[in-house]
N, C-alpha and C positions, 0 to 999 in steps of 0.2 A: 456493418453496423458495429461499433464499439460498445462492449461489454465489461462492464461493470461489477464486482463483488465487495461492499463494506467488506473490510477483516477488524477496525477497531476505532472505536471513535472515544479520546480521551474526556475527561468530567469538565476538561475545559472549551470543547468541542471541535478540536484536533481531528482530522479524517484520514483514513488511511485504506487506499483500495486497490484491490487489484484488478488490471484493467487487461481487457484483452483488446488489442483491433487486428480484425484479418485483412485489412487492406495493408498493413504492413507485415503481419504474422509477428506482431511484437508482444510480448507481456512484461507487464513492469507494475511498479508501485508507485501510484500516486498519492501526494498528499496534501492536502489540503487545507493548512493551518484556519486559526478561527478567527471570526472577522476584527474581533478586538485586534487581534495581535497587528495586523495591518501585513502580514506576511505573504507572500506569492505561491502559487501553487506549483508544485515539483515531480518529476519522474523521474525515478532510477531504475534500474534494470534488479530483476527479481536478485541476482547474485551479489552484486554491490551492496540493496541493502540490508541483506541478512551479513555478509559479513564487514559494513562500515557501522553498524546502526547499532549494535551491541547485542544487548538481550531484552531488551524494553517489550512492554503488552502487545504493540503492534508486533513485531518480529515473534512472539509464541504464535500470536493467532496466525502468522501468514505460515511458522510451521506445523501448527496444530491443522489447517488446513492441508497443505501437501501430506499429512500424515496419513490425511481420509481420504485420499485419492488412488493411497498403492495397498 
């Protein structure tokens, strides 16, 4: 079963989570633009998007998260 965690969802309703499934033992960030936008929904690999993405709200809370894990 694939698991799930919101880490940020922007004021224009932008989603962004981290997802676990163990049938492939993969974790990655998905995201889920809003429906206005008309945009697809995306997964990158937890490394990619901490260092393609910048420093934007999503990317604190996915580090502010790994912060509270160690």
């Amino acid at each position: 079963m694939t698991r799930t965690r919101e880490l940020y969802e922007s004021s224009s309703g932008d989603r962004w989570l981290l997802v676990s499934d163990p049938d492939t033992e993969r974790v990655f960030v998905r995201h889920e633009p809003n429906v206005a936008s008309g945009g697809r929904r995306s997964e990158i690999g937890i490394g990619e998007f901490l260092t393609r993405g910048g420093h934007g709200p999503e990317h604190q809370a996915l580090l502010h998260l790994i912060a509270t894990l160690v």
